[in-house]
VMD Tcl script that builds the backbone (N, CA, C; Angstrom):
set m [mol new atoms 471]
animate dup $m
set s [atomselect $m all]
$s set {name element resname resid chain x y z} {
  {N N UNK 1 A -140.974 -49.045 142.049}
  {CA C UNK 1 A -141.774 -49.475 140.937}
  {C C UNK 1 A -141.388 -50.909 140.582}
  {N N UNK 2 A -142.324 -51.885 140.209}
  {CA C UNK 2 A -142.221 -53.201 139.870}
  {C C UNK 2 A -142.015 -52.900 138.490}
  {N N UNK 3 A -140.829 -54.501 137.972}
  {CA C UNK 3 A -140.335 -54.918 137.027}
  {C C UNK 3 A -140.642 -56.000 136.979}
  {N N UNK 4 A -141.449 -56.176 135.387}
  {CA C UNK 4 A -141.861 -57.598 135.223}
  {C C UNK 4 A -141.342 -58.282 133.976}
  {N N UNK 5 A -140.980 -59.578 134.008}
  {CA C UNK 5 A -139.913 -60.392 132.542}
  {C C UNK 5 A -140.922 -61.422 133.009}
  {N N UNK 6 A -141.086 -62.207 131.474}
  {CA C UNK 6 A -141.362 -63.514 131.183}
  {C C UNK 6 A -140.225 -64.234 131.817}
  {N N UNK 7 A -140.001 -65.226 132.632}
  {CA C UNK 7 A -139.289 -66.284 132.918}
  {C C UNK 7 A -139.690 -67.127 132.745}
  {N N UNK 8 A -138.865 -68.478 132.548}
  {CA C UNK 8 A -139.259 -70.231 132.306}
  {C C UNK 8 A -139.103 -70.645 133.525}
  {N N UNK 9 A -140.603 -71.250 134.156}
  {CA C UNK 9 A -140.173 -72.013 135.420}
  {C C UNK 9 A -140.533 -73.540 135.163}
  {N N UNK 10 A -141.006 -74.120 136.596}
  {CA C UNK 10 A -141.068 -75.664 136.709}
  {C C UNK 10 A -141.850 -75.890 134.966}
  {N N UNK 11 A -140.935 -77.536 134.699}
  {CA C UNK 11 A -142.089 -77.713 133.319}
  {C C UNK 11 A -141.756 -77.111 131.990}
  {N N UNK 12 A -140.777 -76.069 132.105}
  {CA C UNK 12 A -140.654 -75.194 130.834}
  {C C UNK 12 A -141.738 -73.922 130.383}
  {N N UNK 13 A -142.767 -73.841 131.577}
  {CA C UNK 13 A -144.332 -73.178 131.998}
  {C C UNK 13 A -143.277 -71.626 131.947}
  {N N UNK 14 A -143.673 -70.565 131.105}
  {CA C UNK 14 A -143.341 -69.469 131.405}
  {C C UNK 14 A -144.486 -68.583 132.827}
  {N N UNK 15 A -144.057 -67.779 132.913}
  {CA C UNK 15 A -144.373 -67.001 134.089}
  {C C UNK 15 A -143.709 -65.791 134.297}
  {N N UNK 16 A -144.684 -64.694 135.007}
  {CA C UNK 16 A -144.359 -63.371 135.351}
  {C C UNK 16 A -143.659 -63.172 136.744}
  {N N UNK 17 A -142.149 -62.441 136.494}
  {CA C UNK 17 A -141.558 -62.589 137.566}
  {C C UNK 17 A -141.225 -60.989 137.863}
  {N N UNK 18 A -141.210 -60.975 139.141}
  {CA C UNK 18 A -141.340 -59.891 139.947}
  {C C UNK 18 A -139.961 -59.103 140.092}
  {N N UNK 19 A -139.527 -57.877 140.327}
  {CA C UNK 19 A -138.837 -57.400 140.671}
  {C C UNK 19 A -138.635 -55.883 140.618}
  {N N UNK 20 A -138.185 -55.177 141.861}
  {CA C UNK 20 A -137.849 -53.801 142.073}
  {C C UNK 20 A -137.007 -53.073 140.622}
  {N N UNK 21 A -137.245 -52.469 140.229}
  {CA C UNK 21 A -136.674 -51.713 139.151}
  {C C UNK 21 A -135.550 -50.982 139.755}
  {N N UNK 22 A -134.584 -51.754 138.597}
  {CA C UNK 22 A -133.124 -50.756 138.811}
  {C C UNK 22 A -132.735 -49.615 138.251}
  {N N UNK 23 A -132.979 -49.849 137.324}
  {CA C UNK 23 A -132.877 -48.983 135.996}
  {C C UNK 23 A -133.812 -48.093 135.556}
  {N N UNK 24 A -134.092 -46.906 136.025}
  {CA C UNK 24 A -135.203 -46.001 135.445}
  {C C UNK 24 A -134.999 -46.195 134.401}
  {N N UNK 25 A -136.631 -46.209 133.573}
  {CA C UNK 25 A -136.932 -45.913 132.444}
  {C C UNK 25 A -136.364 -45.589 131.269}
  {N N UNK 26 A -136.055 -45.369 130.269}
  {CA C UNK 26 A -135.250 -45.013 129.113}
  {C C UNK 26 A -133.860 -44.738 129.651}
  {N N UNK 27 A -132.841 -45.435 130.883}
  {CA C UNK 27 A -132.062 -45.128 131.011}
  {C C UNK 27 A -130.904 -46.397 130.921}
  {N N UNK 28 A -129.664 -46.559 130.217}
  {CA C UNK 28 A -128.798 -47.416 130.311}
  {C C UNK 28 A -128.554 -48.388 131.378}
  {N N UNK 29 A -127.886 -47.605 132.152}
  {CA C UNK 29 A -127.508 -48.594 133.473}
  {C C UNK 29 A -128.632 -47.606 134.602}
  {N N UNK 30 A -127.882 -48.859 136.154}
  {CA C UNK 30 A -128.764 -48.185 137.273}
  {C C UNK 30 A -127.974 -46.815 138.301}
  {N N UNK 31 A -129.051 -45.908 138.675}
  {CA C UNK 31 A -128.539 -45.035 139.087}
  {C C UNK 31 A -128.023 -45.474 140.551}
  {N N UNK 32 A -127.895 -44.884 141.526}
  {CA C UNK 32 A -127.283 -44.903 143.194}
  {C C UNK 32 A -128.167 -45.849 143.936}
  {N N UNK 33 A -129.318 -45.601 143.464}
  {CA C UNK 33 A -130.475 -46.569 144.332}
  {C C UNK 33 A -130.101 -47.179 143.568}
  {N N UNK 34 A -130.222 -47.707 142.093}
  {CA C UNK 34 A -130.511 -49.304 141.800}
  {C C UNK 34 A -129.341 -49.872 141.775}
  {N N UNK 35 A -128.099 -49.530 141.748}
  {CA C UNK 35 A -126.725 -49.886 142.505}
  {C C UNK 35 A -126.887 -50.566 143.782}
  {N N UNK 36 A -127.756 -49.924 144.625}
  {CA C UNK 36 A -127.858 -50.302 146.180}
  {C C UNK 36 A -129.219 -51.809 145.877}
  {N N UNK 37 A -130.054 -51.698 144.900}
  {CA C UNK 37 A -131.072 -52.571 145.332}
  {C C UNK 37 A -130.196 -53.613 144.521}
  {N N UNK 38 A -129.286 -53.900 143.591}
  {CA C UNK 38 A -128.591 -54.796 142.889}
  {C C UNK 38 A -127.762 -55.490 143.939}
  {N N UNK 39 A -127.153 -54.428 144.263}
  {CA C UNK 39 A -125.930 -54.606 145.256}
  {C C UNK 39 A -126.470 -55.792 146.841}
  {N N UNK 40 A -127.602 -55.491 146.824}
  {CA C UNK 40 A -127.782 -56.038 148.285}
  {C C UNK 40 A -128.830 -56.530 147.748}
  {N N UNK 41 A -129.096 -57.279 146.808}
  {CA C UNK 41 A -130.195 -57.853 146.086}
  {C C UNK 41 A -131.502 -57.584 146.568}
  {N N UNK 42 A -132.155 -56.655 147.067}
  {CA C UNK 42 A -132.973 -56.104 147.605}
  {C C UNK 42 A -134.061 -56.067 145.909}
  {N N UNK 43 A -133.517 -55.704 145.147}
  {CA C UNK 43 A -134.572 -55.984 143.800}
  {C C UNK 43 A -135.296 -57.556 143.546}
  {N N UNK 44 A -134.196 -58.287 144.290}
  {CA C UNK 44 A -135.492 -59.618 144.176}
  {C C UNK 44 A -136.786 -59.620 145.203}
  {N N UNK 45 A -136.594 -58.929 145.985}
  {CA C UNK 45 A -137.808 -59.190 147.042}
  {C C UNK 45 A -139.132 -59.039 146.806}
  {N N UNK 46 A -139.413 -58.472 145.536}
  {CA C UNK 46 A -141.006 -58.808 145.294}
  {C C UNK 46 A -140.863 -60.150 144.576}
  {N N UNK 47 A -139.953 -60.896 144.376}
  {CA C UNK 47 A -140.426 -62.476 143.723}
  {C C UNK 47 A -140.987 -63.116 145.044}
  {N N UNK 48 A -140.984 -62.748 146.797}
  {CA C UNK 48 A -141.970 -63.112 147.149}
  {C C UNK 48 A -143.303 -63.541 146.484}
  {N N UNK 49 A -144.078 -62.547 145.839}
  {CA C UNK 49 A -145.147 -62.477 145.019}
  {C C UNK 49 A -144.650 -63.791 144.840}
  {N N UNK 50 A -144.049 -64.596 144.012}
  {CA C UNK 50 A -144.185 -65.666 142.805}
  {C C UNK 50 A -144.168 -66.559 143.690}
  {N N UNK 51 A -143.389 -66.291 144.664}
  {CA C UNK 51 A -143.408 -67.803 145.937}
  {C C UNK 51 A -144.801 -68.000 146.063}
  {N N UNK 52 A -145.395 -66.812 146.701}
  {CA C UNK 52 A -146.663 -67.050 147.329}
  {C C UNK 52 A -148.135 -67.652 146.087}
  {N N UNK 53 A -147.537 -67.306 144.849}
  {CA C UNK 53 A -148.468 -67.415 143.745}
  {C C UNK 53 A -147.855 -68.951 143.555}
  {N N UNK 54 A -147.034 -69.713 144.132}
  {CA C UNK 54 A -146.435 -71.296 143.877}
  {C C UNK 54 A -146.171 -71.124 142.755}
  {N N UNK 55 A -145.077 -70.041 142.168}
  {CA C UNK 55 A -144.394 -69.986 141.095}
  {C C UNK 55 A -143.270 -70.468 141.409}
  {N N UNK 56 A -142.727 -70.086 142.190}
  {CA C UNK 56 A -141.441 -70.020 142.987}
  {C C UNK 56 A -140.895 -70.480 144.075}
  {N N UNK 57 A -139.909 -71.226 144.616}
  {CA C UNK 57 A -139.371 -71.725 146.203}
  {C C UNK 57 A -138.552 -70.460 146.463}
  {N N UNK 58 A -138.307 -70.184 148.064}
  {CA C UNK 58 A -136.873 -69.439 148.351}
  {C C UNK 58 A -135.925 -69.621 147.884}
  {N N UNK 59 A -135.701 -71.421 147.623}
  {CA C UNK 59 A -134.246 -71.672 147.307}
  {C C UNK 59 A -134.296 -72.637 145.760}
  {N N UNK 60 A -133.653 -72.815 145.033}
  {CA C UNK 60 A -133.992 -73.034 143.780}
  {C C UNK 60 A -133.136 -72.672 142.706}
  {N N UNK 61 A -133.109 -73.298 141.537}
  {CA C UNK 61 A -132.259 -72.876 140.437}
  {C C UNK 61 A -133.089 -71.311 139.685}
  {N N UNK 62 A -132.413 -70.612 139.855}
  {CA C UNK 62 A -132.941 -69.442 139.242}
  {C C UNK 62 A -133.664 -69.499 137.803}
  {N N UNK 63 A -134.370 -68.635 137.690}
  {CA C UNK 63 A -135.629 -69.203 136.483}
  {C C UNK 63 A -134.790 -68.427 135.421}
  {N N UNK 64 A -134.306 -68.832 134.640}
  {CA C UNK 64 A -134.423 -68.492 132.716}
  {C C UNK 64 A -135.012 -67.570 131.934}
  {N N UNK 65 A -134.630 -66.886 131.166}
  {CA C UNK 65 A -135.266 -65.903 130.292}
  {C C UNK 65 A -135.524 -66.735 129.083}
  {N N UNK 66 A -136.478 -66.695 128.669}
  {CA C UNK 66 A -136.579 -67.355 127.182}
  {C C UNK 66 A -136.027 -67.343 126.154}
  {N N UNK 67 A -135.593 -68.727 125.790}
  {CA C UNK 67 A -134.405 -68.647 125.128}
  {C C UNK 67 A -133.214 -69.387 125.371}
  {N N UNK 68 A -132.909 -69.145 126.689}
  {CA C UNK 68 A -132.029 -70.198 127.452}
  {C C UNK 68 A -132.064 -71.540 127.712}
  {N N UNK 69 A -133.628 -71.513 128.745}
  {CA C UNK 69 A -134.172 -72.924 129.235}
  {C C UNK 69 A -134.700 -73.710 128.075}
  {N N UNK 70 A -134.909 -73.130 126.810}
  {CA C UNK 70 A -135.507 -74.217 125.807}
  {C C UNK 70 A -133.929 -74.852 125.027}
  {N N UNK 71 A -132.659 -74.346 125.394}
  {CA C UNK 71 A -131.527 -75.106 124.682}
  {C C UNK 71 A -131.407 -76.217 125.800}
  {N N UNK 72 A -131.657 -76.454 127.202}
  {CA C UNK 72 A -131.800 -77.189 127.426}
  {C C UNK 72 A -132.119 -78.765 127.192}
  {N N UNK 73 A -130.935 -79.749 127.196}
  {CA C UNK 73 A -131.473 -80.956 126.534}
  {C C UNK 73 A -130.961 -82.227 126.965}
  {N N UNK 74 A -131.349 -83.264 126.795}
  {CA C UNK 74 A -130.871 -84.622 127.855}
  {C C UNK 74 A -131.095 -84.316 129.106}
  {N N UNK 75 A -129.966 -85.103 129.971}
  {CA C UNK 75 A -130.041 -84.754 130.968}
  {C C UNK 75 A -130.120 -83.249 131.450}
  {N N UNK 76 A -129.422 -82.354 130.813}
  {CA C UNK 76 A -129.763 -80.825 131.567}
  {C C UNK 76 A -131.147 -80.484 132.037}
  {N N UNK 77 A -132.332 -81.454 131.589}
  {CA C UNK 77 A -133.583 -80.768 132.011}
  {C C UNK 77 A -134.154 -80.885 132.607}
  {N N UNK 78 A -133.194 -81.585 133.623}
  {CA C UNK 78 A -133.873 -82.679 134.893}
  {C C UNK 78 A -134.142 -80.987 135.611}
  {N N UNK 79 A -133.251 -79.931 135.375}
  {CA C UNK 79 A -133.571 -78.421 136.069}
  {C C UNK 79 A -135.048 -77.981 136.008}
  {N N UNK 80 A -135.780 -77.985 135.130}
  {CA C UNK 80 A -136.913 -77.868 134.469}
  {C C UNK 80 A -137.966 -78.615 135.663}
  {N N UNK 81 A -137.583 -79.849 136.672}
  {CA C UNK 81 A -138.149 -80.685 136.624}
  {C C UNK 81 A -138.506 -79.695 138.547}
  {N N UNK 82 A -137.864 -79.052 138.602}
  {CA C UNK 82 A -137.800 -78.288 139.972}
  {C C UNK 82 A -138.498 -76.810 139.875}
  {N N UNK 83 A -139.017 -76.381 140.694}
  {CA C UNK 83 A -139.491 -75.116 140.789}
  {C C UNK 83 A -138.014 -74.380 141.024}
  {N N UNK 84 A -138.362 -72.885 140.190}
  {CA C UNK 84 A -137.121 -71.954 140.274}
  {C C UNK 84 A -137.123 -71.336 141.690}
  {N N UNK 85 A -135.942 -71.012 141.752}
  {CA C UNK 85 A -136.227 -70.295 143.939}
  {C C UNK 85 A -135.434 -68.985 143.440}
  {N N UNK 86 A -135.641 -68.214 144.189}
  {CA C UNK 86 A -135.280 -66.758 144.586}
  {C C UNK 86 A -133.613 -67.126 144.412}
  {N N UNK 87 A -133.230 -68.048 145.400}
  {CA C UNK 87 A -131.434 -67.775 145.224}
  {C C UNK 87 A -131.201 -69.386 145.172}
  {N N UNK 88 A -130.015 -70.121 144.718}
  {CA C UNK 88 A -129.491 -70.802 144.493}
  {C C UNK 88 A -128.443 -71.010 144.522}
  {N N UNK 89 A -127.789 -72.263 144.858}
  {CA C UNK 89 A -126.167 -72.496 144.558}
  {C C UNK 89 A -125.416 -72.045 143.590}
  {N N UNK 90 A -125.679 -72.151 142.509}
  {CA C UNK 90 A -125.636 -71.220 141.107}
  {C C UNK 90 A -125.310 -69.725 141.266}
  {N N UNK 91 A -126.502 -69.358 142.167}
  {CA C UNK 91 A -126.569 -67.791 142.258}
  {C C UNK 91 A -125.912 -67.373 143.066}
  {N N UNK 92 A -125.598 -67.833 143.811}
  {CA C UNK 92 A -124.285 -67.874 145.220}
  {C C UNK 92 A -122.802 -67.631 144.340}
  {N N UNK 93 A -122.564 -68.382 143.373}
  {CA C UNK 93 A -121.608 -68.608 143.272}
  {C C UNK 93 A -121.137 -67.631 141.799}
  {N N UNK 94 A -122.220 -67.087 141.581}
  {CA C UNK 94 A -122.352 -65.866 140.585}
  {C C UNK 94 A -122.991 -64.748 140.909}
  {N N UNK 95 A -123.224 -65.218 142.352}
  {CA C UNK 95 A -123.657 -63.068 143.031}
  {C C UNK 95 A -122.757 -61.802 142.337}
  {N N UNK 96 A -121.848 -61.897 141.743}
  {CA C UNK 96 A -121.125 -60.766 141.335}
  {C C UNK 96 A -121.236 -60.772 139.715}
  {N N UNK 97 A -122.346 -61.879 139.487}
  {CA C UNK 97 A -122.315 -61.863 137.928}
  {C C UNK 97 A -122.318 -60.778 137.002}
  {N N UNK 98 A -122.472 -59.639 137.360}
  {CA C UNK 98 A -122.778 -58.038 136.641}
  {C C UNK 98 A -121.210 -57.733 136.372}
  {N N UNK 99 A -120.347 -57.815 137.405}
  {CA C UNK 99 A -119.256 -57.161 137.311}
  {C C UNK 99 A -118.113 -57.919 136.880}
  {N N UNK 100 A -118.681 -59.283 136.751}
  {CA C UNK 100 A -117.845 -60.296 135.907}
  {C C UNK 100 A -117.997 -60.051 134.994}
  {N N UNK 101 A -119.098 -59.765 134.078}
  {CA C UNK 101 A -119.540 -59.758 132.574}
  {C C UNK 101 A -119.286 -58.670 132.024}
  {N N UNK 102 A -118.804 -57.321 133.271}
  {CA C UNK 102 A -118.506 -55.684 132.553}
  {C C UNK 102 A -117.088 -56.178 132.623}
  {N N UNK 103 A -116.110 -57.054 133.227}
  {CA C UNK 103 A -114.682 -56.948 132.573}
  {C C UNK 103 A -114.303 -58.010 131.690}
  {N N UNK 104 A -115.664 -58.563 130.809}
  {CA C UNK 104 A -115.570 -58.949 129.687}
  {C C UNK 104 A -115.261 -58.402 128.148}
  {N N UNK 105 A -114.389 -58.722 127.665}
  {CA C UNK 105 A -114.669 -58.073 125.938}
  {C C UNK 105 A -115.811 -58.381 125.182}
  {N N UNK 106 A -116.340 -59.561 125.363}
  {CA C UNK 106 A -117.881 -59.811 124.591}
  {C C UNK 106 A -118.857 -60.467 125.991}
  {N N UNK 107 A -119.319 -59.869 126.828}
  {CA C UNK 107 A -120.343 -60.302 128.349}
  {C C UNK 107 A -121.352 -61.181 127.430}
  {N N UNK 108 A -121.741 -61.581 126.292}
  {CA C UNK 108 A -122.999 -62.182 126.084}
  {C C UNK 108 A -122.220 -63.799 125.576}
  {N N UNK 109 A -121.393 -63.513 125.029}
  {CA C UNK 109 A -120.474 -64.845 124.556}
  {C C UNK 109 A -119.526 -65.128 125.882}
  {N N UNK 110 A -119.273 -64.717 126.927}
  {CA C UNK 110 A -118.756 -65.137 128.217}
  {C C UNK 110 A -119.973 -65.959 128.892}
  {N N UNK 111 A -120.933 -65.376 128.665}
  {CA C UNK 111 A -122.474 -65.740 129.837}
  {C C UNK 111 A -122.132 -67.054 128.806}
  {N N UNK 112 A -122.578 -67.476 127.902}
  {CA C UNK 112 A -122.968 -68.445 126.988}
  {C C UNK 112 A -121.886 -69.406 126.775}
  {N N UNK 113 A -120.370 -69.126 127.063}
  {CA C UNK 113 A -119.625 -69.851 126.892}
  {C C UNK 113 A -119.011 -70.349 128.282}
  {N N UNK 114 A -119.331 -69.572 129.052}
  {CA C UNK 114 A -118.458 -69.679 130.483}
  {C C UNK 114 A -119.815 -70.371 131.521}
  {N N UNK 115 A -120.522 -68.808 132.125}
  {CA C UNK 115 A -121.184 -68.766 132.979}
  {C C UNK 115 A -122.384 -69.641 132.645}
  {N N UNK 116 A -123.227 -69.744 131.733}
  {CA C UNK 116 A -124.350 -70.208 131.510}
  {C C UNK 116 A -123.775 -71.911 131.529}
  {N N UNK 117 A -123.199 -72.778 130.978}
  {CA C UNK 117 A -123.125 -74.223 130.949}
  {C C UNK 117 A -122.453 -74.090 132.761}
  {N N UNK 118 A -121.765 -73.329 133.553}
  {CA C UNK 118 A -121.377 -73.383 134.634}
  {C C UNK 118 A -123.058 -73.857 135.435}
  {N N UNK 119 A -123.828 -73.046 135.324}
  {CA C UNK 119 A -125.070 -72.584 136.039}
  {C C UNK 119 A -125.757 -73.661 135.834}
  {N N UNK 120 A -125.627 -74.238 134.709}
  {CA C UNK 120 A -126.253 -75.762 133.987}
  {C C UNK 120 A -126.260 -77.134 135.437}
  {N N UNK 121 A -124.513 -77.055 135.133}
  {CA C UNK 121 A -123.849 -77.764 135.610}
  {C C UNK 121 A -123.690 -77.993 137.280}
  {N N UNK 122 A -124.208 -76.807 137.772}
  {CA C UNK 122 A -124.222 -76.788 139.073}
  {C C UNK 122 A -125.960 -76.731 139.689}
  {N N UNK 123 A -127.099 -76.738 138.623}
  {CA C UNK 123 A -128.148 -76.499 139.005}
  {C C UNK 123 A -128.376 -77.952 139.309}
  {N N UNK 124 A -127.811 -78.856 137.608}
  {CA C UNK 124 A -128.055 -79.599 137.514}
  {C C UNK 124 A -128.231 -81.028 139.154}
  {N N UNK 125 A -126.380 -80.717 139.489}
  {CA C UNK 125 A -126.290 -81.231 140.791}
  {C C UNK 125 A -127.046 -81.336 142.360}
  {N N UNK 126 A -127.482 -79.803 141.823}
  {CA C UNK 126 A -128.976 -79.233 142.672}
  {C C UNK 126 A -129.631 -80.290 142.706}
  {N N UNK 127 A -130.518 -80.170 141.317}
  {CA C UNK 127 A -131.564 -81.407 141.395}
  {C C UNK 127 A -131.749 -82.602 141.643}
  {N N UNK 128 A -130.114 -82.810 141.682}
  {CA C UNK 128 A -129.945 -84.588 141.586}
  {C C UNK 128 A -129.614 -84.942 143.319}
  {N N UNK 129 A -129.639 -83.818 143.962}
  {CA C UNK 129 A -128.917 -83.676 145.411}
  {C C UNK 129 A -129.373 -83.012 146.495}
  {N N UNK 130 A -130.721 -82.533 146.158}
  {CA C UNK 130 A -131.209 -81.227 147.123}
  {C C UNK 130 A -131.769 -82.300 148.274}
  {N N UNK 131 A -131.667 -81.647 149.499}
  {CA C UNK 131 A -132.684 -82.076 150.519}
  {C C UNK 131 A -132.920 -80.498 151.358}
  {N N UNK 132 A -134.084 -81.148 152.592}
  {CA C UNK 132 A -134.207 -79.423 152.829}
  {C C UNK 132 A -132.810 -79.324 153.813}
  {N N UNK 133 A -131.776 -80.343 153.957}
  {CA C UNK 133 A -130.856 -79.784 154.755}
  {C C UNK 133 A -129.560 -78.982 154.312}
  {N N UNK 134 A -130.159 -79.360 152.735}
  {CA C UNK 134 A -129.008 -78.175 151.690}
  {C C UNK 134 A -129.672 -77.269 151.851}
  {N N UNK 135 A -131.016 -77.311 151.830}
  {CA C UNK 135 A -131.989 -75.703 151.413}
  {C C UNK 135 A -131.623 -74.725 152.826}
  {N N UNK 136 A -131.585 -75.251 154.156}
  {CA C UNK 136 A -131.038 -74.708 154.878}
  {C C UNK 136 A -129.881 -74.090 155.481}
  {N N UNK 137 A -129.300 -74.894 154.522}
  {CA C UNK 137 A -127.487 -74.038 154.664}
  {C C UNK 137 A -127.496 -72.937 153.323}
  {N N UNK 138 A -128.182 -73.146 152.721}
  {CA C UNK 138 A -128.148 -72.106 151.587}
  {C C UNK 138 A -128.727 -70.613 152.154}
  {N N UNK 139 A -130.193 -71.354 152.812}
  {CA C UNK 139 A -130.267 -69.848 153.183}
  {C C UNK 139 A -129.367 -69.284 154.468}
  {N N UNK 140 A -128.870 -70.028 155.247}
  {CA C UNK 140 A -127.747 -69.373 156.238}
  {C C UNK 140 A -126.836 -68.297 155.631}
  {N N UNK 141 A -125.995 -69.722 154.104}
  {CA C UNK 141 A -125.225 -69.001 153.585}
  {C C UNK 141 A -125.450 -67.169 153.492}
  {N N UNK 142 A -126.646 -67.328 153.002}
  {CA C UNK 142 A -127.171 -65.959 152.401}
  {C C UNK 142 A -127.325 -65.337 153.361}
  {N N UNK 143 A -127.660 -65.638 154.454}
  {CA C UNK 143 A -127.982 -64.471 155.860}
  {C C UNK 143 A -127.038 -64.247 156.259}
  {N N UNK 144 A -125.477 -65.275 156.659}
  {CA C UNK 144 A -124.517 -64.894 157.245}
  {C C UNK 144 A -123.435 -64.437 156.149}
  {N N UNK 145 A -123.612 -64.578 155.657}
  {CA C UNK 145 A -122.026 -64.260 154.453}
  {C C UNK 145 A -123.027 -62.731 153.388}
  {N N UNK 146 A -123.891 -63.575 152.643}
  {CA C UNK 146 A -124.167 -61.920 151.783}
  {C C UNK 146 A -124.764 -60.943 152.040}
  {N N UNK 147 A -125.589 -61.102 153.389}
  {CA C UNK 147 A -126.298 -59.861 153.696}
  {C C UNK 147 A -125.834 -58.911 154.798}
  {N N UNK 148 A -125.092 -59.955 155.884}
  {CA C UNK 148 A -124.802 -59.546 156.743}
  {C C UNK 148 A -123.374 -58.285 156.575}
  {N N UNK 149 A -122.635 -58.952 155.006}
  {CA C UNK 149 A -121.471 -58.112 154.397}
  {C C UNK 149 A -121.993 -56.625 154.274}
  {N N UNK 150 A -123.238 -57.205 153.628}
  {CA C UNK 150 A -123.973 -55.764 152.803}
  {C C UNK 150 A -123.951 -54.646 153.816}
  {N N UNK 151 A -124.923 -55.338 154.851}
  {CA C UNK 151 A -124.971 -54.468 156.371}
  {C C UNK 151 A -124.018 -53.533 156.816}
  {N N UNK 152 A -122.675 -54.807 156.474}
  {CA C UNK 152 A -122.082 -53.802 157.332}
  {C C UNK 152 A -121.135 -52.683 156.154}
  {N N UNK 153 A -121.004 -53.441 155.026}
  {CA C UNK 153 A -120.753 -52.254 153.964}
  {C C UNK 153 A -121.300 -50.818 153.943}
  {N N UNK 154 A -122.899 -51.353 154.229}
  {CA C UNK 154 A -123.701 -49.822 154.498}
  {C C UNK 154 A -123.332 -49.087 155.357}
  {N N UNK 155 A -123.293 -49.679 156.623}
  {CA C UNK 155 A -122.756 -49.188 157.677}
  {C C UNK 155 A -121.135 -48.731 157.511}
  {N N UNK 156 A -120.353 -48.888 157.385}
  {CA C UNK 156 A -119.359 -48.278 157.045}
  {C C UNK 156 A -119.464 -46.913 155.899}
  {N N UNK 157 A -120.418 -46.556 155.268}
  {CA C UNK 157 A -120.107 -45.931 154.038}
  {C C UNK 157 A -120.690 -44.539 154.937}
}
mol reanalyze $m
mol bondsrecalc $m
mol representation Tube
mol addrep $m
């Protein structure tokens, strides 16, 4: 079943973004499957959809929930100035962001004090630095290091 959130993309332009549902319905966290579609990020794969609708690049600073991208200011919004992509340097470097924020004492004042100006700060560099020969080691990154782990995680279990 598709999951849909308002996100902020290129422009500050909100937009409907795609994704596999983790979390049944009236339920807290995700059960065994949405563990597995989190886990092996398999829940982003309908933001295809947004690529193909030129919402979205493959590679890109991950798009914002509202709220976030409008504290954006000065220079930080040169981010704004890029289409959001499926995965990013950012997102690379916070793939485990779920399980960072559960061995937090407050996860919403960690995101906001830690992780979120981190994500700023490294998107930012994105924008000021991308060519497609970063965009291509990014997605390597992702084929040889996070999926290929996943693979064989599965395979072992």
């Amino acid at each position: 079943m598709l999951f849909k959130q308002t996100r902020i993309g290129k422009n500050g332009i909100p937009f409907t973004i795609y994704k596999l549902r983790s979390i049944p319905k009236g339920a807290s966290s995700p059960n065994s499957w949405g563990v597995f579609l989190r886990t092996t990020k398999l829940d982003e794969l309908p933001q295809i959809i947004n690529v193909l609708k030129g919402e979205m690049l493959l590679i890109g600073p991950r798009p914002d929930v509202p709220g976030y991208a409008d504290k954006l200011e000065g220079d930080d919004r040169i981010i704004l100035t890029l289409k959001p992509g499926i995965t990013g340097l950012a997102s690379l470097k916070y793939r485990n962001e779920e399980q960072l924020l559960a061995q937090q004492p407050n996860p919403k004042q960690y995101n906001d004090e830690v992780i979120w100006p981190d994500k700023v700060r490294i998107n930012k560099w994105y924008a000021a630095h991308r060519t497609i020969q970063m965009d291509f080691k990014i997605i390597l990154y992702i084929i040889k290091f996070v999926y290929i782990t996943h693979i064989i995680f599965i395979l072992l279990i």
